[in-house]
Structures are given as structure tokens and as C-alpha cells.
GUSEDO-175496 format. One line per field, with one value per residue (C-alpha): residue number from 0; z negated, x negated, y. Coordinates in steps of 0.2 Angstrom, whole numbers. Layout:
<rs>
resi: (NUM|...)
up: (Z|...)
east: (X|...)
north: (Y|...)
</rs>
This chain:
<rs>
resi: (0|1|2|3|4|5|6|7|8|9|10|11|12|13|14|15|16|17|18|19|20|21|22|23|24|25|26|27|28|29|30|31|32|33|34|35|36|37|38|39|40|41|42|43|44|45|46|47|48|49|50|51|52|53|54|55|56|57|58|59|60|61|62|63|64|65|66|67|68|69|70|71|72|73|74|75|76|77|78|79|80|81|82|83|84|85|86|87|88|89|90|91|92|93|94|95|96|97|98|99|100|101|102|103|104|105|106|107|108|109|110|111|112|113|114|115|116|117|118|119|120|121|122|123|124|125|126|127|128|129|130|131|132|133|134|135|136|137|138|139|140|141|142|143|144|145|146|147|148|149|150|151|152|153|154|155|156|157|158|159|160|161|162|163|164|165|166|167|168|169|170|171|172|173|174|175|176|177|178|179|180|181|182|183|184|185|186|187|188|189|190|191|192|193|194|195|196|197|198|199|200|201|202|203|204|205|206|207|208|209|210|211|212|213|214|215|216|217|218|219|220|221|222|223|224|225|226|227|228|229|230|231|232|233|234|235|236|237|238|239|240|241|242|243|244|245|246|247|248|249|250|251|252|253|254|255|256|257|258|259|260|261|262|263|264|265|266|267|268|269|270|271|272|273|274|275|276|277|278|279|280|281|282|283|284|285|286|287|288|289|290|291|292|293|294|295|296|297|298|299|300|301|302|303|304|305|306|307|308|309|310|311|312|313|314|315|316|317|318|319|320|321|322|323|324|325|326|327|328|329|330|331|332|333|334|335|336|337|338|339|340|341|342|343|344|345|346|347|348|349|350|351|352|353|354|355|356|357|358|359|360|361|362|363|364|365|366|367|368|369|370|371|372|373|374|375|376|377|378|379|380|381|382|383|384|385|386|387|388|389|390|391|392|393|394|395|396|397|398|399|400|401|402|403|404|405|406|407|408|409|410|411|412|413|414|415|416|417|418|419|420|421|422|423|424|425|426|427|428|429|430|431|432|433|434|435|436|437|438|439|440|441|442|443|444|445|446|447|448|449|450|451|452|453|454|455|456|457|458|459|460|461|462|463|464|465|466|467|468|469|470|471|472|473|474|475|476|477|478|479|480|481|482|483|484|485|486|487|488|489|490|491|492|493|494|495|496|497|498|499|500|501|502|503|504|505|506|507|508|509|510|511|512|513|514|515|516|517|518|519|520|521|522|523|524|525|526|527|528|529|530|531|532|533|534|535|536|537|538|539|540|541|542|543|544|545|546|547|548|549|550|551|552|553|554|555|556|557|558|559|560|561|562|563|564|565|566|567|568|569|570|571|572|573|574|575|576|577|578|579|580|581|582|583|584|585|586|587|588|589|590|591|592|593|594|595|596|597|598|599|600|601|602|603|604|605|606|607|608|609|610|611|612|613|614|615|616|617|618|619|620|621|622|623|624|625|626|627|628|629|630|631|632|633|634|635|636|637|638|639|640|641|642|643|644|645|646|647|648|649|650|651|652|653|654|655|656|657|658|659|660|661|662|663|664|665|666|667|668|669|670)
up: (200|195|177|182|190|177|165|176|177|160|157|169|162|144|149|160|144|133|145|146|128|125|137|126|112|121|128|114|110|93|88|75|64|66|48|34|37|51|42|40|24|14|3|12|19|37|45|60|69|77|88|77|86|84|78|59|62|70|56|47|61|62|53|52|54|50|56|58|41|36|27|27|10|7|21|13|29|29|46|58|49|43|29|25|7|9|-6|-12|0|15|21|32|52|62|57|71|68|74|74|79|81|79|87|82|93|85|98|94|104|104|99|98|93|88|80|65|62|43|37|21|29|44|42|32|42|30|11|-2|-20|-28|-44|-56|-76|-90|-105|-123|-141|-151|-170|-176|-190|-196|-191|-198|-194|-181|-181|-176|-172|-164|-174|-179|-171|-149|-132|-118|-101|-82|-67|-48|-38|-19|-10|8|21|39|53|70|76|56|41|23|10|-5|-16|-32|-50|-68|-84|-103|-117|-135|-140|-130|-128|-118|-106|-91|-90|-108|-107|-114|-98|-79|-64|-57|-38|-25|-6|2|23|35|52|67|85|102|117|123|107|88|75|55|39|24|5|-10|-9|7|20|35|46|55|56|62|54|48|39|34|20|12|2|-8|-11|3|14|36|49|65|83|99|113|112|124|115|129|115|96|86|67|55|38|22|7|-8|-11|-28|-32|-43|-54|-65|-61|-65|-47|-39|-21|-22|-12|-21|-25|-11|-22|-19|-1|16|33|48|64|75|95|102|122|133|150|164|165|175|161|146|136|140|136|118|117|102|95|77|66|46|35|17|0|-15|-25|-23|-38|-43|-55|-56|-69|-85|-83|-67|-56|-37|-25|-9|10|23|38|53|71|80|97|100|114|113|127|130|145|155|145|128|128|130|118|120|109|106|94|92|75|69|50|42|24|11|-2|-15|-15|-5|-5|-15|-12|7|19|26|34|52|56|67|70|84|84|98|97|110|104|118|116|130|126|124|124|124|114|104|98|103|94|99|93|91|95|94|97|96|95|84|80|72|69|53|51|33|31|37|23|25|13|21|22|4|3|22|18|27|33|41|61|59|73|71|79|72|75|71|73|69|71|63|49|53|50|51|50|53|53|52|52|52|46|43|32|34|52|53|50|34|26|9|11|13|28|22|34|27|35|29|35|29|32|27|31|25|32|25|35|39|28|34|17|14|19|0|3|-7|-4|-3|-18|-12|-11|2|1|5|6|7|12|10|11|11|13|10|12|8|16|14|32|25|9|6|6|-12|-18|-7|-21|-24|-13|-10|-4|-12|-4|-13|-11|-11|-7|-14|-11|-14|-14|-23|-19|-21|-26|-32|-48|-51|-43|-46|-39|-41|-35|-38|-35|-32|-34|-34|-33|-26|-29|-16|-23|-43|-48|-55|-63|-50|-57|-53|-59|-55|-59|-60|-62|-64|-66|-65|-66|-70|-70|-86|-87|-80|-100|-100|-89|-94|-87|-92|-86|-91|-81|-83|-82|-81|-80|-78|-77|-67|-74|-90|-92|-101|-99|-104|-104|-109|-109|-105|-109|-108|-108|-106|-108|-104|-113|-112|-128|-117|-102|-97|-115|-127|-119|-124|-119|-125|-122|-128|-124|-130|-125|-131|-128|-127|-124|-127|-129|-139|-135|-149|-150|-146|-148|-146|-146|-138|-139|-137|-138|-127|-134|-119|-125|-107|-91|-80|-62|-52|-61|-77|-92|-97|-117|-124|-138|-140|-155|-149|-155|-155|-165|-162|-172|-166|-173|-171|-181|-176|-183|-197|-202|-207|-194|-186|-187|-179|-177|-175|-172|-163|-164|-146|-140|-119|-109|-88|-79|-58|-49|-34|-21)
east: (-349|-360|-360|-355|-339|-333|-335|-324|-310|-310|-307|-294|-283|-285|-278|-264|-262|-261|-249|-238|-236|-234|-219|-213|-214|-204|-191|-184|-166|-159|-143|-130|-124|-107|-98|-100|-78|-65|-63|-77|-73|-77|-90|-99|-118|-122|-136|-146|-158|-173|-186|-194|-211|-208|-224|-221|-230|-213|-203|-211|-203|-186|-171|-151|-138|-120|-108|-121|-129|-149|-144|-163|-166|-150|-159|-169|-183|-188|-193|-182|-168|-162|-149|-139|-129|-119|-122|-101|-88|-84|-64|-56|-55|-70|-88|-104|-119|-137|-151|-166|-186|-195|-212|-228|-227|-209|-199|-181|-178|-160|-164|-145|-127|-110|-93|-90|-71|-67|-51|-43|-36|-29|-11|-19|-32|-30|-26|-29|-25|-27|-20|-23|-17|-20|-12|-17|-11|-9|-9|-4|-14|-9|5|13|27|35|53|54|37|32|31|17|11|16|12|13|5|7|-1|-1|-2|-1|-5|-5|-6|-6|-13|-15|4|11|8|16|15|21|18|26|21|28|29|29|34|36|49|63|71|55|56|64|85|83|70|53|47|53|46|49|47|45|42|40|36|36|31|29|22|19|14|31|39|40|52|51|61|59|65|62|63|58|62|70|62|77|74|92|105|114|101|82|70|83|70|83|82|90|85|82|79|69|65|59|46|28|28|38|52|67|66|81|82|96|98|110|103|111|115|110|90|86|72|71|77|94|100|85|88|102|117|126|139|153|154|134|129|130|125|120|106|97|94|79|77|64|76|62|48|37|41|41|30|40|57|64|84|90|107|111|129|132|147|149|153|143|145|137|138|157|167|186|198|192|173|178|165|171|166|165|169|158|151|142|135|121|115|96|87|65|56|36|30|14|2|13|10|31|43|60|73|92|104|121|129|148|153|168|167|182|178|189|186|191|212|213|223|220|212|192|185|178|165|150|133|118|100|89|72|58|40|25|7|3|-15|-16|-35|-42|-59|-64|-82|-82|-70|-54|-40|-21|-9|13|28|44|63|75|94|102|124|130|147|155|164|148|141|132|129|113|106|111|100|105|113|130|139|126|123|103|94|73|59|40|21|8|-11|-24|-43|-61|-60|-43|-25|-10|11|24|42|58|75|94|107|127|138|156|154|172|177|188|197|196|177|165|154|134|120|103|86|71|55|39|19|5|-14|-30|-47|-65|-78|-93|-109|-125|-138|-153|-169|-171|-154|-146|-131|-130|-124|-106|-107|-93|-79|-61|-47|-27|-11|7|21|41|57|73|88|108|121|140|148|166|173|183|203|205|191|190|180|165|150|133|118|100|85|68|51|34|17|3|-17|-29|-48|-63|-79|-89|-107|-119|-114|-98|-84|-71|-51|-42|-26|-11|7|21|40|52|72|82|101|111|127|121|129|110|99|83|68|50|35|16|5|-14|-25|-42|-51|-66|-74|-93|-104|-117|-127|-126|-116|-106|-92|-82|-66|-60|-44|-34|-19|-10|10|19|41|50|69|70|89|86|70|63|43|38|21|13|-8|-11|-30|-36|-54|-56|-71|-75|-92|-104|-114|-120|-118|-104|-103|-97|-89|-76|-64|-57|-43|-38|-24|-18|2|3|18|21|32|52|54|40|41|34|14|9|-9|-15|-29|-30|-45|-49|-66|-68|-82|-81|-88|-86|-81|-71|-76|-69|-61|-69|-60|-62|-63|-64|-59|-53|-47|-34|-24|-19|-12|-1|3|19|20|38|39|57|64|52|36|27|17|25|8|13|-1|-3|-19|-20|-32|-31|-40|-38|-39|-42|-44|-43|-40|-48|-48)
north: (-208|-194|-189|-171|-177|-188|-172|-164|-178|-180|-161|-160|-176|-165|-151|-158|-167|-152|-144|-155|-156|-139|-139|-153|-143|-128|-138|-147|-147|-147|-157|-154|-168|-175|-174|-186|-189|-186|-169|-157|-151|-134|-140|-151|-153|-144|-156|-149|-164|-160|-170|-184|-178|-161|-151|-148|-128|-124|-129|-114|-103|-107|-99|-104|-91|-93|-79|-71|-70|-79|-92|-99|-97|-112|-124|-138|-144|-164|-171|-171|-163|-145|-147|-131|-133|-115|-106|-105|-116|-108|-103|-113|-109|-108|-105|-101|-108|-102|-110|-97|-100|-85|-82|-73|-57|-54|-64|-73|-90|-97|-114|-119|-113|-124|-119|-128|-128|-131|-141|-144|-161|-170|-158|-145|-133|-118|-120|-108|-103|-83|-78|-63|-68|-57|-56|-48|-51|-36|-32|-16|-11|4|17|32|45|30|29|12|5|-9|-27|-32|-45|-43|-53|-49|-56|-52|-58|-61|-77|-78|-96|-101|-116|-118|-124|-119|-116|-116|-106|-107|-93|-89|-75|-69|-62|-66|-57|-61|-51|-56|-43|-48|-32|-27|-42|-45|-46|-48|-66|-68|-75|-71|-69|-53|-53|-67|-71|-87|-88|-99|-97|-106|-101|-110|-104|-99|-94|-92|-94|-89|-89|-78|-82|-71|-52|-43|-30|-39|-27|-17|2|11|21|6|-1|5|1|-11|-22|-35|-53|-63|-76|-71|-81|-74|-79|-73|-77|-73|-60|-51|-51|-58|-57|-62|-58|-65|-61|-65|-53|-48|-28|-25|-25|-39|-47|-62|-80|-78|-76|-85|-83|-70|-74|-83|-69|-64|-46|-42|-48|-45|-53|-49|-50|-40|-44|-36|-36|-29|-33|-26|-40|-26|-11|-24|-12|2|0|-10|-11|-18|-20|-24|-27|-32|-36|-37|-32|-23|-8|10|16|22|14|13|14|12|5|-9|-7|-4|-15|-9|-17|-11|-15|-8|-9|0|1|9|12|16|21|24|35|40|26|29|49|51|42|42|39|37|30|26|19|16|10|6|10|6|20|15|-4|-17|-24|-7|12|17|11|9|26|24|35|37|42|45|50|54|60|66|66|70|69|82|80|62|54|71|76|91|94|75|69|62|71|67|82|77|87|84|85|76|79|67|68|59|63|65|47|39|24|8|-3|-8|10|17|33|39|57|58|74|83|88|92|99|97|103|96|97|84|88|75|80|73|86|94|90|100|96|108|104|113|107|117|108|108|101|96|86|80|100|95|109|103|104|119|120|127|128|124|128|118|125|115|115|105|107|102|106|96|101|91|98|89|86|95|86|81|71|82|96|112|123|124|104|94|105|103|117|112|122|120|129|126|139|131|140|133|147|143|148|141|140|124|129|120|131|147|155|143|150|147|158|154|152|143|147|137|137|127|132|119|120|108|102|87|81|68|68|78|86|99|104|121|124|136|134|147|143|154|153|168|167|179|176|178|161|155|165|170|162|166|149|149|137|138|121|118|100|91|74|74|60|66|52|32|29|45|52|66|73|90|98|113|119|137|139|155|154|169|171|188|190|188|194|178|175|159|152|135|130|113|108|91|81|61|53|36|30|15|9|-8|-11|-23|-27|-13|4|16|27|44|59|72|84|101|108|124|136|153|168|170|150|144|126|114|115|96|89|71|60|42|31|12|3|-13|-26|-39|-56|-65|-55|-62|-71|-83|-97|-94|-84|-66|-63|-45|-38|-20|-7|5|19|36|51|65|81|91|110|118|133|135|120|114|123|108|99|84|69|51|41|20|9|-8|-23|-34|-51|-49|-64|-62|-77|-74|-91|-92|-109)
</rs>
């Protein structure tokens, strides 16, 4: 073979060489390690393998991503192997990992990409502990003009602790807070320590449905006139299907609020509980999202308030039902609403004098977003109108819905605009007394008219990054007019009448920078009696405040606010000067800093309230700042002093003034 030839053989196996492993190099596959247990755990090592004759130059060029966040600088490279040690542990549920080769004209290659799901254990996917304690002894150190001052030496601690488990069709939580106090008239239903609110859940959900119980204290969930708002301590029980088709919710909870662990879980009393449940149905499969029915009923006992003979107090026997339908329209824009509620109420306690009142009620509301999706300057806007009128009628009560104003036949109409830098409400409602048209009682019409608004225009920044002189400003507006009318005088009482109407409105206006920003309102109340029962009275009110960052260790916070009363019939003019200034100051950084204020109340005119004037201060050295699982120490000198000037009753000045040494102690618990 000619020499010529064989140099050309020999070139052509070395390059088919050289291709071929170039094309190794680019295909290769990565592979993530299986875990170190049956559980991978929070804490533990993420190992990528890589080809053992991979070239060691591209090692240079990878990097590891996990939910989407370079983690590169945690990877540790020997050959073969990427091992990721996560810079804190990682929550439990699922994880993506990247693992990303970049190339020399700026490129990005996918070189692999796995979900990592975390567990605590086998049962336990999700576990995890958070808690908030502090607590701070105090040492009173000097004190004057104090009727009964504090002892000397006080406690006191308070925190937060919430903690949960689950896994993928279960979850457990349970949440709750605590509070100590050395003087024992200052803690909780009269005990050093007590918790003061708790909540325990469990949930459970399948593909098909769901189920839940709920211990502590907690909102059931039920909106309707029988029942709204009404957080007490209890237990209830729900179920339903996921699709939302079916939701039952059961509950047993006591009528009085309650704190402390003197009635732990709150039912154990026939006189302070009632029961009851709540059936939710969507009945058309094809218009499931269009139309809720729900249907609701309690019984019970407890008291409202009113006491008997002597000092008994009355407990009451109630119970109720209530039957709602809620209705969406045209992709939600139209919602339709009605009501209808009937209680039996025995006023004057149960087995006792007459008999329980029946009464009923109904609601029904239309709302319409006739503009619904629409944009303007392109921004999508929200614009609502609507019609309520709900009838109440006077022997109307619920034990479950204890703030629900009875005897009233109210007829509203309302507005709601919501834009990128405008916002406005306007509402107004006519009211009547005296439903059941009871002779023994009057019959007054009230008008409620009330608007809000508030516009903060977008202010682009100057080309230096800065704003302009008038800075980011913001302007407000509200207004109310309420007016009470008596249409009938009661027959027992034809001489009591009522005719007053009250006046408000309330500018607003401020601006923001950099480094400070101020507020100024004025406010306008003024009460007009028709019928010269109360004297008419005329109040503005003017204030002016301001928070200024002056350099990165001092901040101040000046405020003064301007009070004029009149009483038109008498001809008294009352005024009083509030003027205050806080300033919160840093000697070291995250070390020493201080806090200060100072408030002047002076009075003046035909009353000449006292003249007050008072100082508050406290300096904080912190010797360990608090982070997770590791205990906060500071300690702080506190105290204040306050001269009262009446020269009315007592010409001398009035000084009180006390001082406090405190070690604090903040530890948040974090797992």
C-alpha cells in the first residue's frame, strides 16, 4: 500500500474516532440516586451520577437547580457523582430538581429533571412545628404619684404555637396560644397561666368526597339570618362530595365566648349551648356552579344579656330555621339571592311567665356587574350594583346571630367601583321600625346615606429615580347623612318624639417619598335636633402628621391634631391641641436603640378640660437576637411620666411618673 494511502486511512479512522466520541460526550444521561432509606427524608444528601468516562471539563459547566433556584454553590463534584447538601432542610411535599450544562456561546442544555417527594415517615408525609414565646420580667424601679402601682417584681409571658400533619388524603392541625401573668388579677379567669384560644382540625379527602371535624374555638362557617359570625368554642362535624355537589356541616358550640381551660371543649353546660347543622345542595348537575340551596336549623339555651329578679341571670330558649337560595348568572356577572328565616325566642327564660315569641324574617338581594371583564386605560375594572331589603320583624332573635338588629323592614340600594388607582362605594338604606305594627311601640324611619372614595394616581419617577415635588399622592372622601324620624308615637308614650339628622364628611389627602411622608385630614360632624330634645351640636377636626426617615439611626414622627366642639344651643365653644412627636433611635445597629414620645392635650374654651403632658421612653440593648430555634436576650429600661394641670379643681400640678428594668426572652420554634 502506498505510503499516501495509508496517511489517509489512518486520518480517516481518527476522525471517525473523534466523532464518535464527541457524540458520546453529548448524549450522555445523568442518573439520580435512589435515597439512603425507604423515606427520603428532609435533611438528607441529594446525589446525581454521571457517566464514569465523562470528560472532567464538563463538570466545570454544569449547574443543579431546585424549584427553580442555583443551588451550585451547595454541590460538592467528585467523579461520577454531584452531591447537593441543601443549605437548611427542605419542607415536606414535592421538590424539582434540574440538573443544567451550560455552553460556551451562552446555551442552556437540559441534562435531566426528577421530583423528589419529601416525607417525614412511612404515615407521616407533612409534619411541622412553629411557635412564637416571649416573656419578660419586670422591675419597677422607681414610681411616684401611683395610686396603686404595680408590684415590684412582675411576669408575664405570651406566645403562639401552631403544628400540623398529613399526608396526601389527611391532614392534623392544631393551633392555640397561652398567657402568663404573675399578678393573678391580670391573668386569665383569674389563673397565672391559661391558654387563651385553641383549634384542632382534621380533615380527610378522597376522590369522591371529604369529611372534617373541628375542636377548639372557630366559626362553623354558616352565613344566614339565624346564624352569622358566631366564633364560640364547640365542636362540628362536616362532610360533602368533592365536587361540591353536597356539604353537610354539624355543630354543637357553646353561646357564651370563652377563654382559659376551665371549660375546655365548651359544651358541657345545657344553660350555654346549642346544636344544629347545615345541608348545602347544588341539585342541577349541568348548572352545579349556578345555583347553591342550603337549609340550616338550631336549638338551644344561653343567655343575652338580661337578668331577672334580683341578679339571676335569664337563660333563654331559642331556636331557629332557615331556608336560602344563591344564584350566579351570565359567567357570574348576575347574583341572585333570597332568604327566608323563622325563630322561636322565649324572652323571659325558659319554663318561666309567657310563652316563646315566633317571628320571622327574609332577605333577598340582586347585585349585577353589567360591565363585567371590561378594561379601562388597560386595566380591568370591577363595577357592582345592587338591591337588598331585608324584613326583620320586631320578636325576631337567635341565639346563634346575637348582633342581628331585629324590628326593621330595610330597603337598600348600593354601588361598588374598583379601578387600578380608583375606588368608590356608595350606599344608602331606608329603614322602619316597628314591623309587627305594635301599638305600645313607635314606628321611626331612618335614612342612611354613606360614601367612600379614594384616588392615588400613578406618578412615574424622574430620570434620577426620584419623584417629583408633590411625591405619590393620595386623596380620600367620605361622607354620611343619617336621619331618625318618628312616623308614630307609641300609645303608652304619645309624647316621646324623635326627629334628628347627623352630618359627616371626612377629606383626606398625603403624599409619600423616599424618605418621609405626610397625611392631612379634616373631619366635620354635626348633629341637628328637629324636635329640641338634644342640644344641636357642631365638631371639626383638623389633623396633620408625619413620619420622616432623617438619617438610617433616626426616624421621627410628629403629629398635631386640632379640635373645635360647639354646642349651638348653649353657645359652648370648646377646643383642645393635641401635639405629639415619637422618635425611634439607633445607637448600634441590631444592638442598642431607643424609642421616644411625647404628647401634649391642651384644652381650651367654656370647658377647660385638664392640661395633660407625658413622656414615654425605653432603651433596648439586645445581647442575642432572636432566630430560629435559638433564644433572644435583650434588655430594656422603660418608663414614663405624666403632669396633669387642672386649674379648676387643684392649682398644683398633678406629676405621676414610674420606671422599669426588663430582661426579655424571644425564642421562635421552627421544624
Amino acid at each position: 500500500m502506498p505510503a499516501r494511502r495509508y496517511s489517509a486511512l489512518l486520518l480517516s479512522l481518527a476522525l471517525c474516532c473523534t466523532t464518535a466520541t464527541a457524540l458520546a460526550q453529548t448524549e450522555w444521561v445523568p442518573e439520580l440516586a435512589p435515597s439512603e432509606s425507604d423515606v427520603r427524608g428532609r435533611s438528607e444528601a441529594i446525589v446525581i451520577l454521571l457517566p464514569a468516562d465523562l470528560d472532567p471539563g464538563v463538570y466545570e459547566r454544569l449547574a443543579v437547580e431546585l424549584d427553580d433556584l442555583d443551588l451550585t454553590a451547595f454541590v460538592s463534584a467528585e467523579a461520577g457523582r454531584l452531591t447537593l447538601v441543601p443549605p437548611e432542610a427542605l419542607t415536606t411535599g414535592s421538590h424539582s430538581l434540574r440538573l443544567i450544562e451550560r455552553g460556551d456561546d451562552g446555551s442552556i442544555l437540559e441534562r435531566g429533571a426528577w421530583i423528589l417527594d419529601l416525607r417525614q415517615s412511612d404515615l407521616v408525609r407533612d409534619l411541622s412545628l412553629r411557635a412564637d414565646l416571649a416573656g419578660e420580667v419586670n422591675g419597677r424601679v422607681a414610681d411616684g404619684g401611683i395610686t396603686t402601682p404595680s408590684q415590684h417584681i412582675t411576669g408575664e409571658s405570651g406566645g403562639n404555637v401552631e403544628a400540623a400533619a398529613g399526608d396526601e388524603p389527611w391532614r392534623l392541625s392544631a393551633q392555640g396560644n397561652y398567657l402568663y401573668n404573675s399578678q393573678l388579677e391580670l391573668g386569665l379567669d383569674q389563673r397565672n397561666l391559661d391558654i387563651g384560644e385553641y383549634r384542632i382540625d382534621g380533615d380527610f379527602e378522597s376522590e369522591s368526597f371529604f369529611a372534617g371535624l373541628t375542636l377548639g374555638d372557630h366559626d362553623a362557617g354558616i352565613e344566614n339570618l339565624i346564624m352569622s359570625s358566631f366564633y364560640r368554642r364547640g365542636v362540628s362535624l362536616r362532610a360533602g362530595t368533592t365536587d361540591d355537589r353536597l356539604s353537610v356541616t354539624g355543630f354543637v358550640q357553646r353561646t357564651e365566648s370563652l377563654v382559659g381551660t376551665r371549660h375546655v371543649v365548651g359544651i358541657s353546660h345545657d344553660e350555654d349551648r346549642i346544636a344544629g347543622a347545615a345541608v348545602s345542595v347544588r341539585p342541577i348537575e349541568a348548572l352545579q356552579n349556578n345555583i347553591l340551596l342550603t337549609g340550616s336549623f338550631y336549638a338551644g339555651e344561653g343567655s343575652d344579656g338580661g337578668f331577672g329578679i334580683g341578679t339571676d341571670e335569664i337563660i333563654n330558649e331559642g331556636r331557629g330555621w332557615s331556608l336560602a337560595a344563591d344564584t350566579l348568572w351570565f359567567d357570574e356577572a348576575l347574583r341572585l339571592r333570597g332568604e327566608y328565616a323563622q325563630s322561636e325566642f322565649d324572652f323571659d327564660g325558659k319554663d318561666e311567665g309567657f310563652d316563646a315569641e315566633t317571628a320571622s324574617a327574609y332577605a333577598v338581594l340582586a347585585s349585577l356587574e353589567p360591565l363585567r371583564g371590561a378594561t379601562l386605560d388597560g386595566n380591568t375594572f370591577t363595577w357592582t350594583v345592587g338591591v337588598q331589603r331585608e324584613q326583620v320583624d320586631t320578636f325576631f332573635q337567635s341565639l346563634a346571630n346575637p348582633t342581628l338588629q331585629p324590628d326593621r323592614e330595610t330597603t337598600s340600594v348600593f354601588t361598588d367601583f374598583f379601578w387600578d388607582e380608583f375606588a368608590a362605594q356608595l350606599r344608602v338604606d331606608h329603614r322602619l321600625s316597628n314591623v309587627d305594627d305594635l301599638g305600645f311601640l313607635p314606628t321611626d324611619r331612618n335614612i342612611d346615606v354613606y360614601f367612600n372614595g379614594t384616588y392615588t394616581p400613578f406618578v412615574e419617577p424622574l430620570e434620577d429615580g426620584s419623584l417629583p415635588w408633590y411625591g405619590q399622592p393620595f386623596f380620600g372622601l367620605s361622607a354620611g347623612l343619617y336621619e331618625i324620624d318618628r312616623i308614630a308615637r307609641s300609645d303608652d308614650f304619645p309624647d316621646d318624639d324623635a326627629d334628628n339628622t347627623t352630618r359627616s364628611l371626612t377629606l383626606s389627602t398625603g403624599a409619600s417619598y423616599e424618605r418621609w411622608s405626610w397625611n392631612l385630614s379634616h373631619s366635620i360632624y354635626s348633629f341637628e335636633d328637629h324636635v329640641d330634645i338634644s342640644s344641636d351640636t357642631l365638631n371639626n377636626s383638623t389633623g396633620l402628621s408625619a413620619y420622616i426617615l432623617v438619617d438610617d439611626w433616626l426616624t421621627l414622627s410628629p403629629s398635631v391634631q386640632w379640635d373645635n366642639f360647639e354646642d349651638l344651643d348653649l353657645g359652648d365653644d370648646n377646643q383642645t391641641l393635641n401635639l405629639g412627636l415619637g422618635a425611634d433611635i439607633t445607637v448600634i445597629p441590631e444592638t442598642l436603640s431607643a424609642t421616644l414620645y411625647y404628647a401634649l392635650n391642651h384644652g381650651m374654651g367654656d370647658g377647660d378640660a385638664p392640661d395633660t403632658s407625658s413622656l414615654n421612653g425605653e432603651l433596648v440593648w439586645t445581647l442575642q437576637p432572636p432566630e430560629a430555634n435559638k433564644l433572644g436576650v435583650a434588655l430594656a429600661l422603660s418608663g414614663f411620666i405624666q403632669e396633669t394641670n387642672d386649674d379648676f379643681s387643684n392649682s398644683e400640678a398633678d406629676l405621676q411618673y414610674q420606671a422599669f428594668t426588663t430582661l426579655r426572652l424571644s425564642l421562635p420554634v421552627v421544624y
